[in-house]
C-alpha positions as CSV (number, residue, x, y, z in Angstrom):
1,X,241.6,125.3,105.7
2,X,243.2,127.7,108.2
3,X,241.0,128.3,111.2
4,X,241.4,131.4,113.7
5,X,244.0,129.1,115.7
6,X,246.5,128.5,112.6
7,X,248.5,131.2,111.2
8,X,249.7,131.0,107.4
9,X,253.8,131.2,106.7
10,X,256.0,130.4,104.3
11,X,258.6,127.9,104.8
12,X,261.6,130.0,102.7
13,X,260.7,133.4,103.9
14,X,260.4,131.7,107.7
15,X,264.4,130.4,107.4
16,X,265.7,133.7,105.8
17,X,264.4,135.9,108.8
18,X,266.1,133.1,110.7
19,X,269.4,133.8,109.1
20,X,269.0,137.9,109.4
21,X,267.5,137.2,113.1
22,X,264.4,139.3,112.0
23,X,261.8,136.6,114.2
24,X,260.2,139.6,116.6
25,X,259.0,141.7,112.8
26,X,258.1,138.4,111.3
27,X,256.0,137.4,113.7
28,X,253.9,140.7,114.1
29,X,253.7,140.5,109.9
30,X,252.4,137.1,110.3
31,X,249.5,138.1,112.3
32,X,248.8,141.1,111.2
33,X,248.3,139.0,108.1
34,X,246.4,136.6,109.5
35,X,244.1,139.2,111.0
36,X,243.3,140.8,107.7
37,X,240.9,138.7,106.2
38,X,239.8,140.7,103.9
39,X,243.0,141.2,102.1
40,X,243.1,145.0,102.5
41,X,247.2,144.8,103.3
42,X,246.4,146.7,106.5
43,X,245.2,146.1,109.8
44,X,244.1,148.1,113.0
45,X,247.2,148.5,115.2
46,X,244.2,148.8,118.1
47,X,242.8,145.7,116.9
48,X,246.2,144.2,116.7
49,X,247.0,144.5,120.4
50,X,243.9,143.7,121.3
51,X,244.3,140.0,119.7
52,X,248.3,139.7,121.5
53,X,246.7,140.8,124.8
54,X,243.3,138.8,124.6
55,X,245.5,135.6,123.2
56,X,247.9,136.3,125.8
57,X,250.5,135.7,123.0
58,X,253.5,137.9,124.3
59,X,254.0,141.2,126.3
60,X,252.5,144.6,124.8
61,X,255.6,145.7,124.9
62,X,257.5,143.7,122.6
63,X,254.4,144.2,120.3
64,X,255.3,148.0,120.9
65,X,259.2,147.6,119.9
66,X,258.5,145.2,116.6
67,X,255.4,147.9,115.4
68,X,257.7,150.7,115.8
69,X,260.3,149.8,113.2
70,X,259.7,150.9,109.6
71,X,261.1,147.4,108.2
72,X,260.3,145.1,104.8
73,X,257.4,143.6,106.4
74,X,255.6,146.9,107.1
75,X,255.2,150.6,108.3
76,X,252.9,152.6,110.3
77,X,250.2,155.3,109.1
78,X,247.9,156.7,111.0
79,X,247.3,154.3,113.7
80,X,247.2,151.6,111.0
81,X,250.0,149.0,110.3
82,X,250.5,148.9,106.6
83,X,251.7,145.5,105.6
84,X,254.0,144.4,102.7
85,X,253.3,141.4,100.2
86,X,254.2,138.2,100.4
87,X,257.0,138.5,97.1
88,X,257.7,142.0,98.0
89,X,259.2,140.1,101.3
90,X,260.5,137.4,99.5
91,X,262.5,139.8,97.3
92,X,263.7,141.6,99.8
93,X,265.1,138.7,101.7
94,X,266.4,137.0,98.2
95,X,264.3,134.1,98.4
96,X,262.0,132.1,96.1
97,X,259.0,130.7,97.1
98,X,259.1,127.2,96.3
99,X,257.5,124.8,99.0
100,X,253.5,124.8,99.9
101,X,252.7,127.5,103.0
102,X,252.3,126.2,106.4
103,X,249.9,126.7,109.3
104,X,251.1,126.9,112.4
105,X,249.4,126.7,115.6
106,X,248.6,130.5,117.4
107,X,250.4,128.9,120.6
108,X,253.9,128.5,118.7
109,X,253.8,132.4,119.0
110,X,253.7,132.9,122.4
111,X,257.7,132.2,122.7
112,X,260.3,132.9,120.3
113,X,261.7,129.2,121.5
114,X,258.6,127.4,120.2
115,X,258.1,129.8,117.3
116,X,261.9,129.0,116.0
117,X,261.1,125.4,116.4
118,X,257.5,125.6,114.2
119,X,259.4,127.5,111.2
120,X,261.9,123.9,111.3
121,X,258.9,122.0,111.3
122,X,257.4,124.2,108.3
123,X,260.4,123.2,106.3
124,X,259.1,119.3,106.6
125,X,255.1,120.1,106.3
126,X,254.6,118.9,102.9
127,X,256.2,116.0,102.5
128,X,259.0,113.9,104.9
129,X,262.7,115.1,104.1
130,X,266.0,113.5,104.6
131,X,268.4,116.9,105.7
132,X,271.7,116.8,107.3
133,X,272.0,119.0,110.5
134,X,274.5,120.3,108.8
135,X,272.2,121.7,105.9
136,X,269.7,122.9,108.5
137,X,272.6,125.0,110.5
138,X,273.4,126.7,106.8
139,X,269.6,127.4,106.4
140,X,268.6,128.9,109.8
141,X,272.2,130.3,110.0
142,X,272.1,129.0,113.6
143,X,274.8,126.7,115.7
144,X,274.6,123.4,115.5
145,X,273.4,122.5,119.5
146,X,270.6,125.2,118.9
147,X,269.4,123.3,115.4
148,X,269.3,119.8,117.6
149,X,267.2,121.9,120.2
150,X,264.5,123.1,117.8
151,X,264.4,119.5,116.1
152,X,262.7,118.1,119.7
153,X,260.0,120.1,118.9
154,X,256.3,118.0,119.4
155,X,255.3,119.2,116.1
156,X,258.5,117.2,114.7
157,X,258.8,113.1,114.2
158,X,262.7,111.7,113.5
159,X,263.6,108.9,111.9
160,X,267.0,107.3,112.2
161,X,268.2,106.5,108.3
162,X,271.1,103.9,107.6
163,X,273.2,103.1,104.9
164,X,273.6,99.4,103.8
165,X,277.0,98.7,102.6
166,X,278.4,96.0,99.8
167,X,281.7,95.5,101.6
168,X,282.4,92.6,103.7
169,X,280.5,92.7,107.2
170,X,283.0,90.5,108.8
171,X,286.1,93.2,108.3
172,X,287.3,95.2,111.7
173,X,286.3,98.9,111.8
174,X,289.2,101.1,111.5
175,X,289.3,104.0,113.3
176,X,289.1,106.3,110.2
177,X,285.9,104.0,109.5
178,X,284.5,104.8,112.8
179,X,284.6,108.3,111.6
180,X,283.6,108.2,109.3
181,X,280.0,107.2,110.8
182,X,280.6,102.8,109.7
183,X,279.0,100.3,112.6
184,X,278.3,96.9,112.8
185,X,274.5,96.4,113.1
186,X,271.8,93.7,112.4
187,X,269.5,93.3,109.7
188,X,267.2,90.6,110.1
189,X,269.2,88.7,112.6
190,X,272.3,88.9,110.3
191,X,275.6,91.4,111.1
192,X,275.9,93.6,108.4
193,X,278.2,96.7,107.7
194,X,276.1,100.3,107.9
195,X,276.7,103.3,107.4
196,X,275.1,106.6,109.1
197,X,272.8,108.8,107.6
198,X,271.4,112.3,108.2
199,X,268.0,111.9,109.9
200,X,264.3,112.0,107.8
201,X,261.8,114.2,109.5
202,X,258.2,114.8,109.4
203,X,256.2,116.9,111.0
204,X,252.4,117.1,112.0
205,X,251.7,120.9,110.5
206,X,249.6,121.1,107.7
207,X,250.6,122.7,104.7
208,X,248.5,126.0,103.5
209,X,246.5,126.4,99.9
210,X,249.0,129.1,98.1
211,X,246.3,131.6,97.7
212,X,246.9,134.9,95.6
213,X,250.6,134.0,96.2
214,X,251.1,131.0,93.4
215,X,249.2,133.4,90.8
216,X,252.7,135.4,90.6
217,X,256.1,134.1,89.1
218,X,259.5,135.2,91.3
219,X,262.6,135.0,89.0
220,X,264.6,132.5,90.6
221,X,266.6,133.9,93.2
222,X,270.0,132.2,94.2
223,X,269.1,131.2,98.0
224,X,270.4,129.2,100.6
225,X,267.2,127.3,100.8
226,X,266.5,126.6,97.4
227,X,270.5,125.8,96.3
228,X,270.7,122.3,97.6
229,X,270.7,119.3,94.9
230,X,268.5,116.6,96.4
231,X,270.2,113.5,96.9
232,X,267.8,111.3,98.9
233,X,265.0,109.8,97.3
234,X,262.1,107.2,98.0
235,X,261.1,106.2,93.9
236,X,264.0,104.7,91.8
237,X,262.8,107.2,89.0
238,X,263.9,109.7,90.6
239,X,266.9,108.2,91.7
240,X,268.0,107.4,87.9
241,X,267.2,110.4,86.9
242,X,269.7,112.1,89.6
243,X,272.2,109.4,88.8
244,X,272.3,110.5,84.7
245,X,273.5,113.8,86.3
246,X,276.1,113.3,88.7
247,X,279.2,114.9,89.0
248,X,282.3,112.6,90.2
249,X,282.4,111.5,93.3
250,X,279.0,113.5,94.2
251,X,276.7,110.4,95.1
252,X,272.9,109.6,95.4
253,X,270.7,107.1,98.2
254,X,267.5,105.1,97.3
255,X,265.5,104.1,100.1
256,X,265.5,100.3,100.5
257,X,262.0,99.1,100.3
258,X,260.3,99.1,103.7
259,X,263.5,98.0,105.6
260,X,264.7,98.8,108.9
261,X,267.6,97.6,110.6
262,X,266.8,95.6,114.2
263,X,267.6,99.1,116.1
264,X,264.4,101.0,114.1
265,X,267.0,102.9,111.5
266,X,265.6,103.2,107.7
267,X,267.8,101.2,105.6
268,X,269.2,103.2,102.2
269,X,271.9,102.1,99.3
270,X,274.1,104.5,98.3
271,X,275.3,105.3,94.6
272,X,278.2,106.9,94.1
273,X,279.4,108.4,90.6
274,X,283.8,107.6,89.9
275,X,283.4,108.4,86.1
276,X,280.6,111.1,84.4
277,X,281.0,108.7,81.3
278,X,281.2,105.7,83.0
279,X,279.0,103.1,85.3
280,X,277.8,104.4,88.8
281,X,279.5,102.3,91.7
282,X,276.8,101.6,94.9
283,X,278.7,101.8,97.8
């Protein structure tokens, strides 16, 4: 249950103001929200800079510049801030609200730095997920240096993932190979030919009961965050069920068991699909 320390966001809605570089608004909506218990959609703009200032979250003055902006999180009236909904935001930002809200800690607000790195982190509250950096750098619309940066964030646990490969471990890496992220490593004392994978995260934030918010359907939006096909999975149900649907040469990984490789990376296979109509090859 959220506590006065732990603000409620929303993991979509957190990575599209990322893309737009809206984070100064959002974070005023955010605890303006969090300071209206009651639900009214409005909050004392008095009240509201009494909590930054007693907090010591950031300067008055950025509160000042953010409150001042008629935007899609909210508008002034009479000394009031009148705040939007949560799927009048959504809408406006094209997104579909999908994952579990997230609370994050009242200290990730006091820099934009830290505050970047918990909505990262919100993206893996619910459950761990296996993402490419290159999927995160299309979701926060940011380079891929500053994606690395918000990843070593304490709220944020990686794990190195691996591929196990069928061919011959013996064979010499060609360069192309190298490339194409293939090593020698050790599994269980023995040399055997990997293959590297995008890292699984996890995070320590704690996802948020939906609220009023799940009582509401969004027609599906086409997003950035909710266009990816999942390709890594833990259960070989799910795996099958993604294999049935492949495309050629698209492919699919099934975590192997509880199996790391003797440098601490999460071993995988990986299924790849040659022929719609015909068998899946694992790589």
């Amino acid at each position: 249950m959220a506590n006065q320390t732990e603000v409620k966001s929303y993991p979509e809605i957190s990575l599209a103001v990322m893309r737009r570089r809206l984070e100064p608004l959002y974070r005023v909506w955010l605890l303006a929200r969090h300071l209206d218990r009651p639900g009214r959609g409005w909050v004392s703009i008095k009240y509201l800079r009494h909590f930054v200032s007693s907090q010591r979250l950031f300067g008055l003055r950025a509160l000042e510049r953010a409150i001042a902006k008629r935007c899609i999180f909210y508008h002034q009236f009479r000394g009031y801030l009148e705040l939007h909904g949560v799927h009048k935001v959504a809408a406006a930002l094209d997104v579909e609200l999908r994952d579990r809200p997230t609370l994050l800690p009242l200290g990730a607000f006091t820099s934009m730095l830290q505050l970047r790195q918990a909505f990262v982190a919100s993206r893996f509250a619910h459950k761990p997920r296996t993402i490419a950096i290159a999927t995160l750098v299309m979701l926060t619309g940011r380079s891929r240096r500053t994606v690395s940066r918000y990843l070593q964030s304490e709220h944020i646990v990686k794990t190195p993932n691996a591929m196990i490969c069928r061919r011959d471990p013996s064979l010499d890496l060609t360069p192309e190979m190298a490339q194409e992220g293939y090593f020698h490593g050790r599994v269980a004392g023995k040399t055997a030919l990997l293959k590297r994978m995008p890292n699984t995260y996890e995070t320590d934030l704690e996802p948020a009961a939906f609220g009023q918010v799940k009582s509401q359907r969004l027609s599906p939006l086409s997003t950035p965050a909710g266009g990816f096909n999942r390709r890594y999975f833990s259960h070989p149900k799910g795996a099958a069920r993604a294999l049935q649907a492949l495309s050629p040469h698209e492919s699919v990984f099934l975590l192997s068991g509880n199996c790391f490789d003797d440098m601490g990376s999460q071993l995988w296979r990986g299924y790849h699909c040659l022929d719609p109509h015909g068998p899946n090859h694992e790589l």
